[in-house]
KOLZA-298911 format. One record per residue (C-alpha): residue number from 1; residue in three letters; y, x, z. Coordinates in Angstrom, 1 decimal. Example, Ala and Ser with C-alpha at 12.3 -4.5 7.8 and 13.67 -1.06 7.14 Angstrom:
2
resi	resn	py	px	pz
1	ALA	-4.5	12.3	7.8
2	SER	-1.1	13.7	7.1
//
This chain:
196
resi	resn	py	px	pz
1	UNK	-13.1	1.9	102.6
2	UNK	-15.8	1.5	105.5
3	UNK	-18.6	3.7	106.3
4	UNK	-21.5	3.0	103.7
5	UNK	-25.1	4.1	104.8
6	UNK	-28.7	3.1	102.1
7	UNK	-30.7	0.0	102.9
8	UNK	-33.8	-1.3	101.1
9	UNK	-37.0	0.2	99.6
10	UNK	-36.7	3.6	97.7
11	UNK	-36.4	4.5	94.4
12	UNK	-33.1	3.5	93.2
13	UNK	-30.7	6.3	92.7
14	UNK	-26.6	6.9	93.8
15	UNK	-23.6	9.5	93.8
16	UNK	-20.2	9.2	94.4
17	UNK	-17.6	11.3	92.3
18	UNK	-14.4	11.0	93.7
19	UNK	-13.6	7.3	94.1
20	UNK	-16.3	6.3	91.6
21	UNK	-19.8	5.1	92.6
22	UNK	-22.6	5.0	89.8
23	UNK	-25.8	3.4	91.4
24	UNK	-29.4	3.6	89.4
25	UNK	-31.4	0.9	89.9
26	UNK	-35.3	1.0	90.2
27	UNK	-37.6	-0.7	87.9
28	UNK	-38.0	-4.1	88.8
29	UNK	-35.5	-4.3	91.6
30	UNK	-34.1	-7.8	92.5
31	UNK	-32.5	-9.5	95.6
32	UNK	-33.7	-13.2	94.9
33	UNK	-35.6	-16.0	96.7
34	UNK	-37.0	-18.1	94.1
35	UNK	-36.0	-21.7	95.3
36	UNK	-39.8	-22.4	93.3
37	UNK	-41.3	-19.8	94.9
38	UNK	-44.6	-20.5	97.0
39	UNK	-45.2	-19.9	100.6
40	UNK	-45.6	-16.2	102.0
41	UNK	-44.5	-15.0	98.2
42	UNK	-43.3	-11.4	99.2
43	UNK	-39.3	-11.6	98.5
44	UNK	-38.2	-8.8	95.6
45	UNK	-35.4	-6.2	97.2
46	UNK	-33.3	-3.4	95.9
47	UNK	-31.9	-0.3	97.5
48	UNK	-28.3	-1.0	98.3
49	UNK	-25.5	1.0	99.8
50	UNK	-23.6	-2.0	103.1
51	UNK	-21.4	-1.1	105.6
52	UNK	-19.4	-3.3	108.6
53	UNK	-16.7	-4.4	107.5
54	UNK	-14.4	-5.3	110.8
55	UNK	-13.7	-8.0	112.0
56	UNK	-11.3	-10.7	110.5
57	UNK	-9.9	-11.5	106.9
58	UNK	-10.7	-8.9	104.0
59	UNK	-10.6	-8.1	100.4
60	UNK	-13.5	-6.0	99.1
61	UNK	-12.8	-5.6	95.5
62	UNK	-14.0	-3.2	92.4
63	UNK	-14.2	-3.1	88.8
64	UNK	-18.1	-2.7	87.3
65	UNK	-19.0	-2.0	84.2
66	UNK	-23.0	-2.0	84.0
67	UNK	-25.0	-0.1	81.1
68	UNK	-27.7	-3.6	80.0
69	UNK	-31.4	-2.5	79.4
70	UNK	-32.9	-6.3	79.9
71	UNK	-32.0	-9.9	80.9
72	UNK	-30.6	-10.0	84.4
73	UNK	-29.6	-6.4	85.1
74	UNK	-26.4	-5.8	86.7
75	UNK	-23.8	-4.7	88.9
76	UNK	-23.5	-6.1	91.9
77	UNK	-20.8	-6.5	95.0
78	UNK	-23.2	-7.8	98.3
79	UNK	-22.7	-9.6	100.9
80	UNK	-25.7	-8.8	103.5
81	UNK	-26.7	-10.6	107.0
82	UNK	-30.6	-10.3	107.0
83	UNK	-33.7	-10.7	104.8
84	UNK	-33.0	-14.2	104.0
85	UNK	-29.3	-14.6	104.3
86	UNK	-27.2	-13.4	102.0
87	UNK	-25.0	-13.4	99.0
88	UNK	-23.5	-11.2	95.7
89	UNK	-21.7	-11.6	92.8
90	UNK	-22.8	-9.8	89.8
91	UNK	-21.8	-8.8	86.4
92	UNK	-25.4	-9.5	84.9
93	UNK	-27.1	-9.7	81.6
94	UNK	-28.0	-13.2	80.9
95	UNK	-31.2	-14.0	78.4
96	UNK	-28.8	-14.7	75.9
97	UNK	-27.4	-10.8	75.5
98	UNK	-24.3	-11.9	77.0
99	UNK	-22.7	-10.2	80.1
100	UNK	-21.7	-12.8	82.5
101	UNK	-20.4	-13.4	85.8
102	UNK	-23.2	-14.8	88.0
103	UNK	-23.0	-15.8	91.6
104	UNK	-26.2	-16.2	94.4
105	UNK	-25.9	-17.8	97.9
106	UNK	-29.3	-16.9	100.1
107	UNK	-29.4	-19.3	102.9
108	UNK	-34.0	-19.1	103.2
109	UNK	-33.9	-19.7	99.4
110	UNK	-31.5	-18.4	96.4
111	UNK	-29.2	-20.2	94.1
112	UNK	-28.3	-19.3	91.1
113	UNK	-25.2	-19.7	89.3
114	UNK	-23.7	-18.6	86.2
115	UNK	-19.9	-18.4	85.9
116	UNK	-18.7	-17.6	82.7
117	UNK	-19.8	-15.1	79.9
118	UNK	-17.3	-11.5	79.4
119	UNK	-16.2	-10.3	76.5
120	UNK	-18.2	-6.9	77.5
121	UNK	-17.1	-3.8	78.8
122	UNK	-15.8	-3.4	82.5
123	UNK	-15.4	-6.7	85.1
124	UNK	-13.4	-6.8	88.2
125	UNK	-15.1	-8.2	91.2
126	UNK	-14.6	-9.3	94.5
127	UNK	-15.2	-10.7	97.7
128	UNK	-12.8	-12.1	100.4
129	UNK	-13.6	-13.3	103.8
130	UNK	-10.6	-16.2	105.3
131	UNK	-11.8	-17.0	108.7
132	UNK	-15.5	-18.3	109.1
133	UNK	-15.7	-18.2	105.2
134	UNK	-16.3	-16.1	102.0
135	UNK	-14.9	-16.4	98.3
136	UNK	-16.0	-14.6	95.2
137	UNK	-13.6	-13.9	92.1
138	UNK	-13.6	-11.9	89.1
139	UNK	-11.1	-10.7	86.8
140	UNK	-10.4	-9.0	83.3
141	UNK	-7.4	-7.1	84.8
142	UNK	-7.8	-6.9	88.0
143	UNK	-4.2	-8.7	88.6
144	UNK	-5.2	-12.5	87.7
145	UNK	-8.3	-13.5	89.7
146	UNK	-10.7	-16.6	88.7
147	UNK	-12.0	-18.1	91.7
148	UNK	-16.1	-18.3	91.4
149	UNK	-17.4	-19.8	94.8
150	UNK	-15.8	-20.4	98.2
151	UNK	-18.8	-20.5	101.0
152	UNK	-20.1	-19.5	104.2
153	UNK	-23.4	-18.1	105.1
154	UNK	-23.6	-19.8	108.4
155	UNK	-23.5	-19.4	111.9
156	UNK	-26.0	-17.6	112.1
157	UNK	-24.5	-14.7	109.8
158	UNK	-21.9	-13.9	112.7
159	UNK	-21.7	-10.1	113.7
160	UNK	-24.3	-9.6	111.1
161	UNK	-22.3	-9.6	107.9
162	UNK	-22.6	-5.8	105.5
163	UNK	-20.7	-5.5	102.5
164	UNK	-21.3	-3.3	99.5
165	UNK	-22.8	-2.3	96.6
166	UNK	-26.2	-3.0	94.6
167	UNK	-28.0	-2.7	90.8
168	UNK	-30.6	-4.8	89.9
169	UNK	-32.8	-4.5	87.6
170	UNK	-35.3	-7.3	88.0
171	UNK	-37.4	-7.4	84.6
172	UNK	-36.5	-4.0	83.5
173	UNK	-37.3	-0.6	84.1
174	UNK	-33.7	0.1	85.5
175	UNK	-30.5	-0.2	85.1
176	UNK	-26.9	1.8	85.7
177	UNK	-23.9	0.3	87.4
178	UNK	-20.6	2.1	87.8
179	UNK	-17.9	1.0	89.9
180	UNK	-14.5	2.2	90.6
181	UNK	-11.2	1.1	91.1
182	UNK	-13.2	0.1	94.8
183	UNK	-10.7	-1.3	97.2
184	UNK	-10.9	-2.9	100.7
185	UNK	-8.0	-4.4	102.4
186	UNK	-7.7	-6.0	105.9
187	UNK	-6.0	-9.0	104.3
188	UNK	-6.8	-12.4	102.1
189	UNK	-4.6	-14.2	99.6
190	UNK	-2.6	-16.5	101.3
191	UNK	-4.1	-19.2	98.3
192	UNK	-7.8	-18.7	97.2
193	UNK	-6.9	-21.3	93.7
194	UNK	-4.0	-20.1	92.3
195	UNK	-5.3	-16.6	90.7
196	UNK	-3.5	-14.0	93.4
//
């Protein structure tokens, strides 16, 4: 795994216990540009743990299994390339009590994208970069991977690209991820579709 060091504004909460990371998030704590939002809204943020990855093809992958308070907590794998560009995939609480794989691209503004709902319990999650793009999967065993989004973040993400980790808790007053399982390999699947 690569070098991790804390990003973002305090009061969120980490620890590492052997190859498991359990991150706290604070109360209110969000990564998200409102596409409605108005002009000079301050942007939300969440204390996060990135590192550089090097350069070329990757697989950054982990299982996260995320202990729901309110709607839209989770646990999240990050993609990070500045204040406004950026990207995650997240096993989040959706307003209907279901956990659910959701996906974000940040590119000035957010998406927002819901997946599909999980049975509950522990989610496999990851991110691969193929050249000059990204792809997010998840998986129920870690083995067969559904493919969520294939993107980019731009040109103007080059040489600025941190991976990593994140909780959210945006309407609640803080949530607990736990990830393990964590892998990162200097490789992509040769075929982003077919569930390697």
């Amino acid at each position: 795994m690569i070098a991790l060091t804390e990003e973002g504004p305090p009061g969120g909460s980490w620890s590492i216990d052997g190859g498991t990371l359990t991150m706290t998030a604070a109360p209110r704590s969000d990564l998200f540009a409102d596409p409605a939002g108005r002009e000079g809204e301050q942007l939300p943020d969440a204390a996060r743990l990135v590192g550089v990855p090097p350069e070329g093809d990757f697989t950054f992958a982990a299982r996260v299994e995320v202990g729901f308070r309110s709607s839209y907590d989770a646990g999240v794998l990050l993609l990070h390339a500045g204040e406004r560009l950026w990207a995650k995939v997240c096993l989040e609480y959706s307003p209907q009590a279901r956990p659910t794989a959701v996906t974000m691209v940040t590119r000035g503004t957010s998406d927002d994208a819901n997946a599909h709902e999980t049975a509950g319990g522990r989610l496999w999650l990851r991110i691969t970069r193929t050249g000059g793009a990204f792809a997010f999967h998840s998986s129920a065993d870690g083995r067969w991977w559904r493919l969520l989004r294939y993107f980019t973040l731009g040109p103007e993400a080059a040489g600025r690209v941190r991976i990593g980790f994140m909780a959210q808790s945006p309407l609640g007053e803080g949530c607990t991820a736990v990830f393990d399982r964590i892998s990162f390999l200097r490789e992509a699947p040769k075929d982003l579709r077919d569930g390697s």
